[in-house]
Backbone as a printed PyTorch tensor [residue, N CA C, xyz], in Angstrom:
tensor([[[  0.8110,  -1.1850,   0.0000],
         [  0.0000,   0.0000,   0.0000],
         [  0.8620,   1.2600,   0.0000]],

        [[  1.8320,   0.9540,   0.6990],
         [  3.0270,   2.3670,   0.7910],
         [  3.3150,   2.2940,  -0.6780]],

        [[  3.7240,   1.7390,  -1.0280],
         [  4.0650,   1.7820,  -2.8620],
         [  3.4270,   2.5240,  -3.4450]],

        [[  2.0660,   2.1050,  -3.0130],
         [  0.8700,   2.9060,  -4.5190],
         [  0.7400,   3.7360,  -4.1680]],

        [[  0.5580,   4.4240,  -2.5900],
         [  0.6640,   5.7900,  -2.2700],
         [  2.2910,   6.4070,  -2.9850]],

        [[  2.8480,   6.3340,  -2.2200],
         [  4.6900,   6.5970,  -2.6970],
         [  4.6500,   7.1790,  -4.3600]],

        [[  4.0790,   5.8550,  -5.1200],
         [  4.0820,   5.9720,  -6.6890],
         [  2.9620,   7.1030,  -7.2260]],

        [[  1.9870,   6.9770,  -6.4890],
         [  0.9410,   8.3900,  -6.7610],
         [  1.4290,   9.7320,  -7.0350]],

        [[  1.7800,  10.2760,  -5.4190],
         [  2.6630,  11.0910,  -5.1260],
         [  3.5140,  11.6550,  -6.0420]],

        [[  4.3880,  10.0980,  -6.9220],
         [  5.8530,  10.6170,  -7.1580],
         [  4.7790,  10.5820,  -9.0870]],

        [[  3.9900,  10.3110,  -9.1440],
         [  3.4850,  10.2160, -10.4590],
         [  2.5470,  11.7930, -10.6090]],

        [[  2.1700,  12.4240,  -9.6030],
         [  1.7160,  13.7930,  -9.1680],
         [  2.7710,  14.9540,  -9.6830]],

        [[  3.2990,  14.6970,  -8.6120],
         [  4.6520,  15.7110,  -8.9800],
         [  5.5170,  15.3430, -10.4240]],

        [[  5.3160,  14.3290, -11.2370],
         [  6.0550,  14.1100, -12.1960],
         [  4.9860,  14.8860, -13.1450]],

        [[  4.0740,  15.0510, -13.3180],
         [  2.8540,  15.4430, -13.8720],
         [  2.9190,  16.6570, -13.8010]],

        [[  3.2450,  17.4920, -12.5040],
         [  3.6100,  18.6130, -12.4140],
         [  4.3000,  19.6950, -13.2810]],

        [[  5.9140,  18.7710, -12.7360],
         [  7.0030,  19.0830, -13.6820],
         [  6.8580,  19.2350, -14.9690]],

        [[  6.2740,  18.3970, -15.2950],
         [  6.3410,  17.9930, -16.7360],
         [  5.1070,  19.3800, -17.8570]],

        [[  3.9930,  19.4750, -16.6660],
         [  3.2800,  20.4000, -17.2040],
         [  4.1770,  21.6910, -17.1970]],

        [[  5.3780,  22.1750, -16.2530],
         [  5.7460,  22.9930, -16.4570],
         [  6.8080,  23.1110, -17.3160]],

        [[  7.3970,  21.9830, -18.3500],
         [  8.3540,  22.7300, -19.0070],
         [  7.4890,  22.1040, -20.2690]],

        [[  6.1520,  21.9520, -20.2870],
         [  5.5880,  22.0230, -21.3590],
         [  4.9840,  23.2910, -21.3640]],

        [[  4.2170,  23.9450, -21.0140],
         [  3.9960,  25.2080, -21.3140],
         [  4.7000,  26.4210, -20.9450]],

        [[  4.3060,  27.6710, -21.4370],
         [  4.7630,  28.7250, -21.9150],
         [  5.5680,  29.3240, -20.1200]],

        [[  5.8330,  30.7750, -20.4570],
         [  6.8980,  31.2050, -19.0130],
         [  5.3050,  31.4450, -17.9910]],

        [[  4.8290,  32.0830, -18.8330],
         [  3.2520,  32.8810, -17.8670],
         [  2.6380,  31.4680, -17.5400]],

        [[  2.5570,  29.9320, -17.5610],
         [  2.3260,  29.2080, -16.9060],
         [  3.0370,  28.9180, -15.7190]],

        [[  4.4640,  28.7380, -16.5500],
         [  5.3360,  28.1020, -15.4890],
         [  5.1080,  29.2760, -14.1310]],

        [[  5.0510,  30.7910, -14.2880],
         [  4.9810,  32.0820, -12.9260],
         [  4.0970,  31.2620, -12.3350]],

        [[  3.0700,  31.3590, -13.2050],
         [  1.4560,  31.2020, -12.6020],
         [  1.2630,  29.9400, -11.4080]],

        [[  2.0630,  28.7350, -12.0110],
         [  2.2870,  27.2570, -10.9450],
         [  3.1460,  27.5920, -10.1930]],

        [[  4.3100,  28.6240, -10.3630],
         [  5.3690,  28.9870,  -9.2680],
         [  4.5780,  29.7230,  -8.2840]],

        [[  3.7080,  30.7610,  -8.5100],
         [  3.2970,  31.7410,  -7.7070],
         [  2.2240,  30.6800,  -6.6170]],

        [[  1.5290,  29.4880,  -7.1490],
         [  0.7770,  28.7580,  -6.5010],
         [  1.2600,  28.1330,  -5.7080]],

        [[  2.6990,  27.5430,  -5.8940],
         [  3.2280,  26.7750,  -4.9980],
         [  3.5240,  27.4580,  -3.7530]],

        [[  4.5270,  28.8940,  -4.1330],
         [  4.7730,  30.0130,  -3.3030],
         [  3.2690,  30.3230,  -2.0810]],

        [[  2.3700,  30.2930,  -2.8610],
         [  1.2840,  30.7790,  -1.7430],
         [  0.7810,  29.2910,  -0.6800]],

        [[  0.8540,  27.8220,  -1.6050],
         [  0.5890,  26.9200,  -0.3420],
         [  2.0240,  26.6460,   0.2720]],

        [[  2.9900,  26.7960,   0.1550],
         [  4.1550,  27.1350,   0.7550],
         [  4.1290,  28.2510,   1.7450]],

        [[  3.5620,  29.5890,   1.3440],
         [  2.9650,  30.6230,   2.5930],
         [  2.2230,  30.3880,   3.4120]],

        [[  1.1060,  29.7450,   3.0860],
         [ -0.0150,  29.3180,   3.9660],
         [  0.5100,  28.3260,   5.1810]],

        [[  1.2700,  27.3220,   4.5200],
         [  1.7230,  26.5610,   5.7710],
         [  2.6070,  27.8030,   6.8470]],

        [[  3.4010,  28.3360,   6.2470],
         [  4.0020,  28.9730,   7.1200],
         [  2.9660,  29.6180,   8.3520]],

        [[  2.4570,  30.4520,   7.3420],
         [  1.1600,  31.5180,   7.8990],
         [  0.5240,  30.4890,   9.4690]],

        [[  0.0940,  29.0150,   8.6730],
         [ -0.4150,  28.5520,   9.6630],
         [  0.4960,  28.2750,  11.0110]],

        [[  1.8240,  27.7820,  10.8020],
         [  2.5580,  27.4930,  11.8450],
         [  2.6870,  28.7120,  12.8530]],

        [[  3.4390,  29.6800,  12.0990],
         [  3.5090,  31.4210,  12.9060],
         [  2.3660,  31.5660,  13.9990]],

        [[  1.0180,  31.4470,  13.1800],
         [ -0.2270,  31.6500,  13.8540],
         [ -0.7250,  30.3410,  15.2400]],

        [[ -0.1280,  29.2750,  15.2100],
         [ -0.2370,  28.5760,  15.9830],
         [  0.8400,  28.2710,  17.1560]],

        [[  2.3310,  28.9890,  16.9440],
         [  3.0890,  29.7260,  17.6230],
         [  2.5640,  30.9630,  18.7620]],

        [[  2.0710,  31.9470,  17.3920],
         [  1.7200,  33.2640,  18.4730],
         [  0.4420,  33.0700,  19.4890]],

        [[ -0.5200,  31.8370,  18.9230],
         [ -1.8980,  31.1580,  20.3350],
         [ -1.2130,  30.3920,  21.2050]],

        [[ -0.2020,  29.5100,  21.3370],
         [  0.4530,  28.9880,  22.1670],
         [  1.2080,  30.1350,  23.1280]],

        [[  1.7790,  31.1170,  22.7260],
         [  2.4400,  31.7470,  23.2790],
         [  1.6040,  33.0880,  24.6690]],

        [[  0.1900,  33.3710,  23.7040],
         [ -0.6300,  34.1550,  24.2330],
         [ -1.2650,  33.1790,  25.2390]],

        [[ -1.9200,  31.8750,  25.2760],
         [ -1.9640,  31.0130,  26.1370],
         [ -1.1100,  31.2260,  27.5580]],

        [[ -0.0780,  30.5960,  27.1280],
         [  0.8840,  30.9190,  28.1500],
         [  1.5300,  32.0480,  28.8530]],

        [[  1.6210,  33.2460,  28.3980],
         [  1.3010,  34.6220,  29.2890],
         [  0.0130,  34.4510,  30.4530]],

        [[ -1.5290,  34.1910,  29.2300],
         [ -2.7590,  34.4100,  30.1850],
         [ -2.6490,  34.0200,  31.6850]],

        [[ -1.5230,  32.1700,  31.2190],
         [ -1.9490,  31.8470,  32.2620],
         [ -0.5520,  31.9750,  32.9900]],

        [[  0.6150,  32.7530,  32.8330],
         [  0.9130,  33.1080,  33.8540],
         [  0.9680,  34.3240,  34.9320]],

        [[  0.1700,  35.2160,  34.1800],
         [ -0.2800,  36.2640,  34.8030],
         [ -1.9160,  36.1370,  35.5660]],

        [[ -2.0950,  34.9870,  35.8730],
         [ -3.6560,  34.7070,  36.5330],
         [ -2.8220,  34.9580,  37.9150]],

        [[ -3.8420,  35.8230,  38.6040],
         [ -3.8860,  36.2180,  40.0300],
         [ -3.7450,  34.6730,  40.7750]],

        [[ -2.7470,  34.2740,  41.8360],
         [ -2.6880,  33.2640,  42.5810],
         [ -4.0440,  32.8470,  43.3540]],

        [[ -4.1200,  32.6620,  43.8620],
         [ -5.2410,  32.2920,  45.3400],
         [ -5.0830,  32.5920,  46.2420]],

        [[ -5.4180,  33.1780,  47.1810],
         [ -5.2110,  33.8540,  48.4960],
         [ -4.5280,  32.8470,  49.1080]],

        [[ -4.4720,  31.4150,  49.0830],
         [ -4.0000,  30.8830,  50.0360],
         [ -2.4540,  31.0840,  49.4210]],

        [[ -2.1020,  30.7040,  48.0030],
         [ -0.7860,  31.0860,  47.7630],
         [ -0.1310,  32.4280,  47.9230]],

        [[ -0.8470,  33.3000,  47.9650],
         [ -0.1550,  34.6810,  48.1840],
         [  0.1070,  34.6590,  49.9460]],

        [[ -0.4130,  34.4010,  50.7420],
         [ -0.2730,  34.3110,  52.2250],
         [  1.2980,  33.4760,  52.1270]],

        [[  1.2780,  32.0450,  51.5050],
         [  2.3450,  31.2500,  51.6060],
         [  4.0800,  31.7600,  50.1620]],

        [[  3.6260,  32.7730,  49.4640],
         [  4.4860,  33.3440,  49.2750],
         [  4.9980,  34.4510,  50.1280]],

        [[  4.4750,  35.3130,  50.6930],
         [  4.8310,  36.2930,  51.7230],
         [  5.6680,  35.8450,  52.8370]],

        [[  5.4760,  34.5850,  53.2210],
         [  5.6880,  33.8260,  54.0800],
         [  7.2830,  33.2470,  53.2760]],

        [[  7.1640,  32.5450,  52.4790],
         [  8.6060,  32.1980,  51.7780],
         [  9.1240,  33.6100,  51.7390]],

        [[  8.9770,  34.6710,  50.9030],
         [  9.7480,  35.8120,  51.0020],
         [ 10.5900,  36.4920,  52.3070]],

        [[  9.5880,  35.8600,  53.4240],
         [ 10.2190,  36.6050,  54.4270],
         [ 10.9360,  35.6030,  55.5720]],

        [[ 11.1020,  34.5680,  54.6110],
         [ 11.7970,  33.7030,  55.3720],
         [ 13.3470,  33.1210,  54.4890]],

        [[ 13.0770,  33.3760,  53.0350],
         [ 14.2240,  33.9650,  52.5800],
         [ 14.4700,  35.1870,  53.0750]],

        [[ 14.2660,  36.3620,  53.1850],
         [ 14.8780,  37.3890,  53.7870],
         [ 16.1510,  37.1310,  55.2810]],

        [[ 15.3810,  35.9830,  55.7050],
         [ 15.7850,  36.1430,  57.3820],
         [ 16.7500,  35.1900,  56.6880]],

        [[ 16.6590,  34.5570,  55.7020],
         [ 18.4710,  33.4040,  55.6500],
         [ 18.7510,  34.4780,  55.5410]],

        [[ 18.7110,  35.2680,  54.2550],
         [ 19.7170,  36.1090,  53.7960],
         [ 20.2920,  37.1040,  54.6520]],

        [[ 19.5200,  37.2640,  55.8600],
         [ 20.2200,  38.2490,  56.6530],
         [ 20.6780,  37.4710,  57.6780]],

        [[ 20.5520,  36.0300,  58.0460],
         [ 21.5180,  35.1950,  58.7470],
         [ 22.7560,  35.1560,  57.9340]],

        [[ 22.7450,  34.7680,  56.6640],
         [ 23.9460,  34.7800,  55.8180],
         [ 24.8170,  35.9000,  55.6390]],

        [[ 24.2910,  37.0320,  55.4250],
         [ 24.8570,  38.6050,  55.7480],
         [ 25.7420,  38.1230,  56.6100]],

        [[ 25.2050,  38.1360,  57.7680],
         [ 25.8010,  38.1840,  59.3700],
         [ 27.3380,  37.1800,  59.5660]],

        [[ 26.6460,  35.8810,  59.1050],
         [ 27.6580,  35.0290,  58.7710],
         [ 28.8280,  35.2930,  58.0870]],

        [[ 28.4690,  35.9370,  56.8190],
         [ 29.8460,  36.7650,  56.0950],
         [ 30.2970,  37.3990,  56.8290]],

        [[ 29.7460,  38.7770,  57.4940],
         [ 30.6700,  39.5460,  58.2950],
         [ 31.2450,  39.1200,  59.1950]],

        [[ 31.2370,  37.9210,  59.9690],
         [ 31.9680,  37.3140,  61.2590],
         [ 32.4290,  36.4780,  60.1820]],

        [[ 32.6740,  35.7430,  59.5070],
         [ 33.6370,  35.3010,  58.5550],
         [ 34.8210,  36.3690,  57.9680]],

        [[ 34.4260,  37.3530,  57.6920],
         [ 35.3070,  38.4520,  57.1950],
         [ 36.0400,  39.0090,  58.2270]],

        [[ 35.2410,  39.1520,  59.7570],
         [ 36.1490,  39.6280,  60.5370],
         [ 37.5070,  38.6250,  61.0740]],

        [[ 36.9280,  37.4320,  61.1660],
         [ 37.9120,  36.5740,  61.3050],
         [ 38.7790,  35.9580,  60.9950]],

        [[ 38.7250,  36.4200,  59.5600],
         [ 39.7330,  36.3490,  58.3930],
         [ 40.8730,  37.4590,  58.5970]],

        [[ 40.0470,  38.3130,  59.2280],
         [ 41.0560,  39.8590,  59.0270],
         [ 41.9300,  39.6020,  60.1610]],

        [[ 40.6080,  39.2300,  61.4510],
         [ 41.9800,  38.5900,  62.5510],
         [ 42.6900,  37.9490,  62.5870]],

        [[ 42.6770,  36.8940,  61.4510],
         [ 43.6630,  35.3700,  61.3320],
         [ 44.7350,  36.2520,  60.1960]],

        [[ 44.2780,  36.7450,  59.8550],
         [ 45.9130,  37.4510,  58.9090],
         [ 46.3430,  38.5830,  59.6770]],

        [[ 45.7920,  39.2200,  60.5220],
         [ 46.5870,  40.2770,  61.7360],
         [ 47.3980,  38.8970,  62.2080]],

        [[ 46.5460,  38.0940,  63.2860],
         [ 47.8580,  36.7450,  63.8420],
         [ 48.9480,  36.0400,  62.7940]],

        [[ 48.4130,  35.8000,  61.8970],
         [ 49.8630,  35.4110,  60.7040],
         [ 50.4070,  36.5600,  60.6440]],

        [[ 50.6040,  37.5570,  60.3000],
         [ 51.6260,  38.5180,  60.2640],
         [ 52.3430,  38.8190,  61.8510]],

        [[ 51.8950,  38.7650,  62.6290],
         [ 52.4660,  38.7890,  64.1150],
         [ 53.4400,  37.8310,  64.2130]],

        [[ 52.4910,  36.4610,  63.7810],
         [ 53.9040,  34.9720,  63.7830],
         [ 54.4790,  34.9550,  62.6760]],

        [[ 54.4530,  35.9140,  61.4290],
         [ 55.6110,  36.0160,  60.5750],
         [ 56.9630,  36.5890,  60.9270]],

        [[ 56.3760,  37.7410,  61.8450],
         [ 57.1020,  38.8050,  61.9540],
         [ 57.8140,  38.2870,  63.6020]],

        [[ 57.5040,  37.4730,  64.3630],
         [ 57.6790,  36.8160,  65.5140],
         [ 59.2060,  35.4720,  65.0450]],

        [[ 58.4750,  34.8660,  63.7090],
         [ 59.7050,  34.3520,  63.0600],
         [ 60.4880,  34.3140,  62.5770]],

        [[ 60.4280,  35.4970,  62.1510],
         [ 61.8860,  36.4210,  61.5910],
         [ 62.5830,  36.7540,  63.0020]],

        [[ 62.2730,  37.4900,  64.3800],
         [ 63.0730,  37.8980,  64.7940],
         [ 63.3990,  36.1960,  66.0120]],

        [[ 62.9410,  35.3660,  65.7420],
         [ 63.8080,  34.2250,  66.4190],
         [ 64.5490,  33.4900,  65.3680]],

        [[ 64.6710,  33.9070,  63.9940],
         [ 65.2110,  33.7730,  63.2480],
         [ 66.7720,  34.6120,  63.1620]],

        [[ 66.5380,  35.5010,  63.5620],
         [ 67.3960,  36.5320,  63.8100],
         [ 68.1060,  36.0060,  65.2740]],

        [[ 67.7250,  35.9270,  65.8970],
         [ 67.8230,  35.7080,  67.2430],
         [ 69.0980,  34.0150,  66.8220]],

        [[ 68.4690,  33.6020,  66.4400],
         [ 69.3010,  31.8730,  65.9410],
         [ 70.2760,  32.0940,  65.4420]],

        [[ 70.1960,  33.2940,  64.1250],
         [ 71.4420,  33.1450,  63.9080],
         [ 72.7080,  33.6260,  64.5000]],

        [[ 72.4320,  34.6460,  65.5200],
         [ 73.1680,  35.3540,  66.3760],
         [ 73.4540,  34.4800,  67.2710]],

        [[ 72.7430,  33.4350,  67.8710],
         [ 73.2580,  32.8300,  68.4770],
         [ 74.1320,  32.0850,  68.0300]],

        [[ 73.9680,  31.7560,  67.4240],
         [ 74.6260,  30.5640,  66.2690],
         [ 76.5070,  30.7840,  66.1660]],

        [[ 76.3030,  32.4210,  65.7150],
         [ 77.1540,  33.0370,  65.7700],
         [ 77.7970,  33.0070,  67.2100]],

        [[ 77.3480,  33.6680,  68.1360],
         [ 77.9310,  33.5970,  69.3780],
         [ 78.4920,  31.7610,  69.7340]],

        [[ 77.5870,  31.4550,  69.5090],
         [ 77.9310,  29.5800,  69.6370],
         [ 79.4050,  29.0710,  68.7880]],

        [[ 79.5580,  29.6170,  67.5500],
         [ 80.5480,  29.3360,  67.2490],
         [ 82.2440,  30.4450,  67.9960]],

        [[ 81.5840,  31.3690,  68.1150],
         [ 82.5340,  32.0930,  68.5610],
         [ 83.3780,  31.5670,  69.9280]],

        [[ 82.6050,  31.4390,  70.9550],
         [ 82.6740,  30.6860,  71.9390],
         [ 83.3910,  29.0020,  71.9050]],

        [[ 82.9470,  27.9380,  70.8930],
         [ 83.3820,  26.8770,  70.2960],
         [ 85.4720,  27.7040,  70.2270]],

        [[ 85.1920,  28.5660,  68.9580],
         [ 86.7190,  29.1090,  68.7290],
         [ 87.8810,  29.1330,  70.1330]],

        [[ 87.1130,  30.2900,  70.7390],
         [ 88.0150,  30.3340,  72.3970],
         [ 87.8360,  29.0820,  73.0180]],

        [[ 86.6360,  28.5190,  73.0720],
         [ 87.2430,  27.1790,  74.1220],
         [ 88.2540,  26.1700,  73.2950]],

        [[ 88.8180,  26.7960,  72.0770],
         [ 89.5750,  25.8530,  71.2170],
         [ 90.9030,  26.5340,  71.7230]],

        [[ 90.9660,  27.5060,  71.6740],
         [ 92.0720,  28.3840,  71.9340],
         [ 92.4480,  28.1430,  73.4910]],

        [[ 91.6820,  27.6940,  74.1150],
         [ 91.7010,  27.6710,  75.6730],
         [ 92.6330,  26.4780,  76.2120]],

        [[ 91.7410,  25.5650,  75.0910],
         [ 92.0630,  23.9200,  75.8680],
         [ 93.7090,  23.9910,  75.0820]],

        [[ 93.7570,  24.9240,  73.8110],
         [ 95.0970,  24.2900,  73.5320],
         [ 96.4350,  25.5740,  74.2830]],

        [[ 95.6660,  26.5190,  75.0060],
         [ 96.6820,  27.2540,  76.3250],
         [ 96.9030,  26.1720,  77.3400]],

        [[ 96.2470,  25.7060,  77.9130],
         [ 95.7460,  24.7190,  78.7960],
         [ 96.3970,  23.6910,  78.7410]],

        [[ 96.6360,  22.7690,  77.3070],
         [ 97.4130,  21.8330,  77.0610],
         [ 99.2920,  22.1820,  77.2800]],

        [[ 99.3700,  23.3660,  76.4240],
         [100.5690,  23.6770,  76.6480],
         [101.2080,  24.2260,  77.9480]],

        [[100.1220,  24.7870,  78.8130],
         [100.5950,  25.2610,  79.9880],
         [100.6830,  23.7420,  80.9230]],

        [[ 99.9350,  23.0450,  80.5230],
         [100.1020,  21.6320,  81.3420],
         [101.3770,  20.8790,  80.9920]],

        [[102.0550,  21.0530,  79.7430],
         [103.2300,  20.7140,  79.0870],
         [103.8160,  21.0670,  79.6920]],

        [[104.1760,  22.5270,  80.3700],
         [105.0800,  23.2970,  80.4640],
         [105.6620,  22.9850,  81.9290]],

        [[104.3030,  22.3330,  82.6160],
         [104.4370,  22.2680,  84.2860],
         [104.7900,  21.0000,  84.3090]],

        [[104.4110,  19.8850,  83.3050],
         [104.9810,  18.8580,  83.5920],
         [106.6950,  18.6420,  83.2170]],

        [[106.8520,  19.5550,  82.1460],
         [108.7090,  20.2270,  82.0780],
         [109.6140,  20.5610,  83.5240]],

        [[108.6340,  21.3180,  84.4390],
         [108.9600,  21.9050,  85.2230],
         [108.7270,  21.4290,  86.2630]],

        [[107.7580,  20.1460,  86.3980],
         [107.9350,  19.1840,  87.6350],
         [108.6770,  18.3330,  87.5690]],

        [[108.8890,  17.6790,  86.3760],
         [110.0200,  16.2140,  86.2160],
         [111.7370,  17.2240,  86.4040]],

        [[111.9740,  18.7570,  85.4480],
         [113.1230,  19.5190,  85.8600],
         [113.4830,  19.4320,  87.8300]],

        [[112.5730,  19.8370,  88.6840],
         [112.1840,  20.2230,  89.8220],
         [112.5650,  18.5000,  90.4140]],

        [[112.0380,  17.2110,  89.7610],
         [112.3480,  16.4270,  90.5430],
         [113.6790,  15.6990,  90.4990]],

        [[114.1930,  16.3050,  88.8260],
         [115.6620,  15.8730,  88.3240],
         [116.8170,  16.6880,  89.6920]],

        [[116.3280,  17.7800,  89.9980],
         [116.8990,  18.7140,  90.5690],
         [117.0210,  18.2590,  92.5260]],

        [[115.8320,  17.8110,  92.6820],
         [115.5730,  17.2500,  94.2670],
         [116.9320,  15.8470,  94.0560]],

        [[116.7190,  15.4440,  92.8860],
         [117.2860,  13.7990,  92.5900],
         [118.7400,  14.1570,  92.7820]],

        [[119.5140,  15.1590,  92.0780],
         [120.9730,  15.4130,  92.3550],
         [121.3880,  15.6910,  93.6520]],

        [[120.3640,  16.5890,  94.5280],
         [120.5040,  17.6760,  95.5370],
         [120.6130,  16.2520,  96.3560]],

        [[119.8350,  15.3260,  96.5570],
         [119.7640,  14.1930,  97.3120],
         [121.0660,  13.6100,  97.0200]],

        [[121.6060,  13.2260,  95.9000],
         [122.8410,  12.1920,  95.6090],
         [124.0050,  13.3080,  96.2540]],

        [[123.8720,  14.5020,  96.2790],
         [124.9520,  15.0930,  96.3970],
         [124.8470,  15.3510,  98.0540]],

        [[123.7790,  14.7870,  98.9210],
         [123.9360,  14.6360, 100.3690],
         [124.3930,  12.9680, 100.8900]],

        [[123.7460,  12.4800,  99.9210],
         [123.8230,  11.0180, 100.4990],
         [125.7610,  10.7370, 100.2710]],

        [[126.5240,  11.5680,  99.1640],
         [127.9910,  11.5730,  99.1740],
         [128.3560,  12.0090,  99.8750]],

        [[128.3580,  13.0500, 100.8390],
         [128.5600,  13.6160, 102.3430],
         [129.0870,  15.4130, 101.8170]],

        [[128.6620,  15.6670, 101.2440],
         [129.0320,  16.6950, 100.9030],
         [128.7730,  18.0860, 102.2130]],

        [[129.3610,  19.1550, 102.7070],
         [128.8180,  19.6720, 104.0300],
         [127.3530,  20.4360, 103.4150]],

        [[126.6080,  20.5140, 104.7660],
         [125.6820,  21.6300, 104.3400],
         [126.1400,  22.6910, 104.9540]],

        [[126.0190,  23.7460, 104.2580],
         [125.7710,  24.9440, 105.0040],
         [125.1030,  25.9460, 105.5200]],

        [[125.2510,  26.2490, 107.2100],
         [124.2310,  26.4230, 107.7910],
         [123.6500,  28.2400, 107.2440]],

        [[122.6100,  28.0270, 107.3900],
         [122.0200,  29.6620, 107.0580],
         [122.8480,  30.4340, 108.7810]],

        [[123.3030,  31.5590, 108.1300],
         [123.5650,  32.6150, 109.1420],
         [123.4450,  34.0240, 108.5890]],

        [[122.5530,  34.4180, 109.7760],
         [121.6400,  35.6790, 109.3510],
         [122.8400,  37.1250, 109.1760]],

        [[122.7280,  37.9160, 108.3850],
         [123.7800,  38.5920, 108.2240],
         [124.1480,  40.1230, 109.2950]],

        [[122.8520,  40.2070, 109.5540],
         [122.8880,  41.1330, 111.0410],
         [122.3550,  41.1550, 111.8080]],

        [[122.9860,  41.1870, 112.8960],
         [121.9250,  41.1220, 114.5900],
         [121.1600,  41.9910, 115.1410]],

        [[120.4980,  42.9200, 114.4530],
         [119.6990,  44.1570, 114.8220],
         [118.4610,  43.6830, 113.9600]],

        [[117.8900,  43.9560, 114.9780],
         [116.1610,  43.6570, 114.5900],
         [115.5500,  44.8060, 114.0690]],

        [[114.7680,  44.3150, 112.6810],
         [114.6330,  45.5570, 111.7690],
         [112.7500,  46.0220, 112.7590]],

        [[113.0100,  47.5600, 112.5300],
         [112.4280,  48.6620, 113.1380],
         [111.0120,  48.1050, 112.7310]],

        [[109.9560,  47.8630, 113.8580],
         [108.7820,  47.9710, 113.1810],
         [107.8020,  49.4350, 113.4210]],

        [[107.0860,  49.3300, 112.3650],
         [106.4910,  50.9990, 112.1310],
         [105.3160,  50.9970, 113.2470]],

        [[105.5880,  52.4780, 113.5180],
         [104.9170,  52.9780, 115.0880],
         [103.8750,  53.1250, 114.7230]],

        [[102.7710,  52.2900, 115.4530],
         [101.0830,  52.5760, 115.5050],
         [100.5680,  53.9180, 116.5230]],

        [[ 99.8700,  54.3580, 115.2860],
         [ 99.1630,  56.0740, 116.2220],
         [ 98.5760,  55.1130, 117.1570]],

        [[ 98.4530,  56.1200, 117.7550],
         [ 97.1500,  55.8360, 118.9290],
         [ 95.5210,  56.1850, 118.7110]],

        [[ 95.1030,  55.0750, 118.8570],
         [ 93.5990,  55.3950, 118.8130],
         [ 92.5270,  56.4740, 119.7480]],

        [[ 92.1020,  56.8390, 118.5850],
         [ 90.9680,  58.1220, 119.5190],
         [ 90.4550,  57.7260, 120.1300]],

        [[ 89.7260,  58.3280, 121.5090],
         [ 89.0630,  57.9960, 122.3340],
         [ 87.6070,  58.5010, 122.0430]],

        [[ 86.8080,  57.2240, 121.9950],
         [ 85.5080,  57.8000, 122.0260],
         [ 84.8280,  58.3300, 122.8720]],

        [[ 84.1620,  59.1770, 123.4920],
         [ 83.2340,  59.3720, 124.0270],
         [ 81.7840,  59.7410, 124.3370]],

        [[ 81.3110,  59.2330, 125.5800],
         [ 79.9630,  58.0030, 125.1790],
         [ 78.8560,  59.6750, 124.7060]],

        [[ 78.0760,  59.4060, 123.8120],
         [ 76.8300,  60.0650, 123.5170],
         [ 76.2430,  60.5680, 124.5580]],

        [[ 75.8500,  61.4320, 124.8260],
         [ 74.4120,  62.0180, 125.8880],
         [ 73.4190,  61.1910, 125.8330]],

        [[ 72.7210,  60.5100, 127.0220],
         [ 71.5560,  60.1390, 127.0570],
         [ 70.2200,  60.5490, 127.6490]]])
């Protein structure tokens, strides 16, 4: 059945054609201008069934609600309002506490620079200190060198002084070179206090 429709159709329009390059130009306008106008008409009709759909849909969204919905929009409106002014609020104690948390980071930036400062000075002093106790221990070493030179000299010295008694060599006695007893210096005499009035 699709066939014989299909073949109709295509035997229509062949019929068409054919009438138009058989006759003259003022036919062929005349079937052009016809086609042109049921070619308009559809349009015409679509446009026009566009612009009732469209007027439809305004009417009905400009229909007055129902009292009960206007009560329960007033009601949403003013309960969005109150987020939005919880949320307000929220920002600004968010914002302030932002402002305070970067006042405290800059305090402990500026807190870590100067124990930063502080470290390396010590650091410095630490090595400085390291230097002299280097310098110290090696005074220290050599002065301990020097005494142990001077204790083993000191006991080489006791060691002869001994061999040269135990051979009988004389000692000789200390004798003081004068018999006058040296002058000792004359103490003033102390003031006499006397006692306060009572």
């Amino acid at each position: 059945m699709r066939e014989s429709r299909s073949s109709i159709f295509e035997s229509a329009d062949d019929e068409r054609y054919e009438g138009l390059a058989n006759h003259s130009i003022v036919d062929r306008l005349d079937s052009l201008s016809r086609l042109v106008e049921d070619f308009s008409v559809s349009r015409f009709r679509q446009a026009a069934g566009v612009v009732i759909v469209s007027l439809f849909g305004l009417w009905g969204c400009t229909r007055a609600p129902s009292p009960d919905g206007n009560g329960a929009t007033a009601e949403k409106v003013k309960a969005l309002e109150t987020k939005m002014a919880r949320l307000e609020d929220d920002f600004r104690s968010a914002s302030s506490a932002r402002d305070q948390l970067s006042k405290k980071l800059l305090a402990a930036e500026e807190g870590r620079l100067a124990l930063q400062g502080q470290v390396t000075r010590m650091t410095q002093e630490m090595k400085a200190k390291d230097e002299q106790l280097q310098s110290r221990t090696t005074e220290r070493d050599q002065v301990t060198g020097q005494y142990k030179s001077f204790r083993d000299g000191l006991k080489e010295l006791l060691a002869k002084a001994e061999e040269g008694k135990s051979e009988g060599s004389p000692t000789v006695p200390a004798i003081p070179t004068s018999n006058i007893k040296p002058e000792l210096p004359t103490v003033p005499p102390l003031p006499t206090v006397s006692e306060p009035p009572k």
